[in-house]
C-alpha positions in Angstrom: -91.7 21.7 13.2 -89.0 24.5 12.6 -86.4 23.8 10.8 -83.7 25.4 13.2 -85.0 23.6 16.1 -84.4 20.2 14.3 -81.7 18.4 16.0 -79.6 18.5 12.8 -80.2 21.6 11.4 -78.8 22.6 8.2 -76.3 25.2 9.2 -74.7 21.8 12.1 -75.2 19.5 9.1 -72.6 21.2 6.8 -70.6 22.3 9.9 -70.7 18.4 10.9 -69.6 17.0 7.5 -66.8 20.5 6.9 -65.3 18.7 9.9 -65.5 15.2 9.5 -63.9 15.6 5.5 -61.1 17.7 7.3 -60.4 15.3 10.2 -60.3 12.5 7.1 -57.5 14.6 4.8 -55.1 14.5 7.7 -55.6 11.0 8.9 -52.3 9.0 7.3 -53.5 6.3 4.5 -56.8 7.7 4.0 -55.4 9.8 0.8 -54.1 6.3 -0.7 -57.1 4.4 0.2 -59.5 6.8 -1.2 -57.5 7.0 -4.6 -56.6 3.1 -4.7 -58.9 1.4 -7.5 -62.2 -0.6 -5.7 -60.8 -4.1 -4.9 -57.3 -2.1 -4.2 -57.1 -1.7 -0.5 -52.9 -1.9 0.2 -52.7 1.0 2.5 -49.1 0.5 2.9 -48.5 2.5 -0.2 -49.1 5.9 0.3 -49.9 8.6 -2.1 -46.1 9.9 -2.2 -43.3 9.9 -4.5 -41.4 6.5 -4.8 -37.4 6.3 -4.9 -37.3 6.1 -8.5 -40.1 8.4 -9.1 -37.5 11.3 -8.0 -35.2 13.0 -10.4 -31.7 13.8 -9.3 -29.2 15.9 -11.1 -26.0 13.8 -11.6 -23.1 16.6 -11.8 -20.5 13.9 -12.9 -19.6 14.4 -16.3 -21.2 17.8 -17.2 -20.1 21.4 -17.6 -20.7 23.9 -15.0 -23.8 25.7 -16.2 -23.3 28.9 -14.4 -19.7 28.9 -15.2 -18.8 31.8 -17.9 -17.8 30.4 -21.8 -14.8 32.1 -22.0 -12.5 32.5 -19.3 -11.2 35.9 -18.2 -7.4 35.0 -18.9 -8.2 33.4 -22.3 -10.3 36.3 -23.1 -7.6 39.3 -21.7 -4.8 37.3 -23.5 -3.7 37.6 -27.3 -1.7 35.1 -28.8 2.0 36.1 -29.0 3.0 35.9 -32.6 6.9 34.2 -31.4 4.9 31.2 -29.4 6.1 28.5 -30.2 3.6 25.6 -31.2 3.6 22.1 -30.6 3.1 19.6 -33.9 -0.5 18.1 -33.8 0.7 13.9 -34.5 0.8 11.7 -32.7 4.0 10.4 -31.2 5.6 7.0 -31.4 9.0 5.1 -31.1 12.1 7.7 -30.4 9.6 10.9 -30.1 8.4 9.8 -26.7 11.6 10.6 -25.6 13.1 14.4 -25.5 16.5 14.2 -26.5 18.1 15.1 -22.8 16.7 12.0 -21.5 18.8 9.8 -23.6 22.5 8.9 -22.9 24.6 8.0 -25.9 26.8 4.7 -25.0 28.2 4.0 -28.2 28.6 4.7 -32.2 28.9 2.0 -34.3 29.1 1.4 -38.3 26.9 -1.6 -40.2 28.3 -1.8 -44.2 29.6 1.8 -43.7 26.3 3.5 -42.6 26.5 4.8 -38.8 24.3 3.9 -35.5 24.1 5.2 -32.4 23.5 3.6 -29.1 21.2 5.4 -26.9 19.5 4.1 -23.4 16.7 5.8 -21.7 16.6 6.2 -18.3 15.5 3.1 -16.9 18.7 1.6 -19.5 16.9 0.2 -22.2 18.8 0.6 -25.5 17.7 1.8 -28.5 19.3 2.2 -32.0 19.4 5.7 -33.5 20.4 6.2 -37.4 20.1 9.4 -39.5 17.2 11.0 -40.3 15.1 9.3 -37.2 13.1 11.4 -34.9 13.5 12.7 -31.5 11.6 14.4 -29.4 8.5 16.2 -30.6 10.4 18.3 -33.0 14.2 16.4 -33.7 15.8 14.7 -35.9 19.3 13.0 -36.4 21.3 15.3 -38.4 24.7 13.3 -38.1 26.4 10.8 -36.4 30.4 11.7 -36.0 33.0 9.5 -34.3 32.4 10.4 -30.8 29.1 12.5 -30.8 25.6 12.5 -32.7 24.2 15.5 -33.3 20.1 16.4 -33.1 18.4 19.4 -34.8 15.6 20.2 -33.9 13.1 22.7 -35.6 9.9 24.6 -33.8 7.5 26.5 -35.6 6.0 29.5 -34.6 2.7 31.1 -34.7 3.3 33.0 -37.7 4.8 30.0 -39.5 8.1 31.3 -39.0 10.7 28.3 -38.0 13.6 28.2 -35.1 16.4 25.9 -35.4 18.4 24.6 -32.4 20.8 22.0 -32.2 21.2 19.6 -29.6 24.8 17.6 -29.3 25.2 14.0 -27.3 28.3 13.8 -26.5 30.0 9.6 -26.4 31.9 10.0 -22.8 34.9 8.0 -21.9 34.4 5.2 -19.8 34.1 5.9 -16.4 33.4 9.3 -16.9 29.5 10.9 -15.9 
């Protein structure tokens, strides 16, 4: 018998099983159910990634990577030597408050040393003596009959300081 003339020849043989393997790799489940263990045969799983298999970038809390280091205005500008720059503590009591945002309501004397009456704003009332600070950069330099008066002192780049005086003035009653 000839071998080509067999009803399976060789050549339809491999053409046979090229097409039945192929037909198989796109059928959905057969991938799981050929890699599932023998005993395993869930094909509700399939061969893909699972929710928590997938990485996701979370942006929330990081730096731009493709942003530049240095910015272009940080990088074109030179400190000015005259800038003024703000004291690095931290701030409590009578410093949270600039001294324009207080209103003096009234001096008074305790065993011959002087007090000022401030209120804030909202009108709560807080006692001011010499040498207390104001502001980021005041202090109570005196306390006269009718006014108190505030220095305050900046420092500057080049270490050099700038003194300025602020004056709260007591008014008259009725007066704004």
């Amino acid at each position: 018998m000839n071998r080509s003339s067999h009803p399976l020849s060789h050549r339809r043989l491999n053409a046979l099983i090229t097409a039945l393997i192929t037909a198989l790799m796109f059928m959905p489940g057969v991938a799981a159910y050929a890699a599932a263990t023998p005993g395993e045969q869930d094909l509700t799983e399939l061969a893909l990634p699972q929710k928590h298999d997938l990485f996701e970038y979370q942006i929330e809390g990081r730096p731009d990577p493709f942003s530049p280091f240095i910015s272009e205005q940080a990088a074109s500008t030179t400190p000015r030597p005259d800038e003024i720059i703000d004291p690095q503590e931290r701030l409590s009591g009578m410093q949270l408050f600039e001294p324009g945002q207080l209103t003096l309501v009234a001096i008074v004397s305790v065993n011959n040393r002087p007090l000022a009456m401030v209120e804030d704003f909202t009108g709560k009332g807080y006692l001011l003596e010499k040498g207390v600070k104001v502001g980021k950069r005041g202090v109570v330099k005196t306390i006269e009959a009718r006014r108190i008066i505030i220095e305050e002192v900046a420092l500057t780049r080049t270490g050099k300081k700038i003194r300025s005086e602020f004056v709260m003035q007591l008014k008259n009653e009725g007066e704004q």
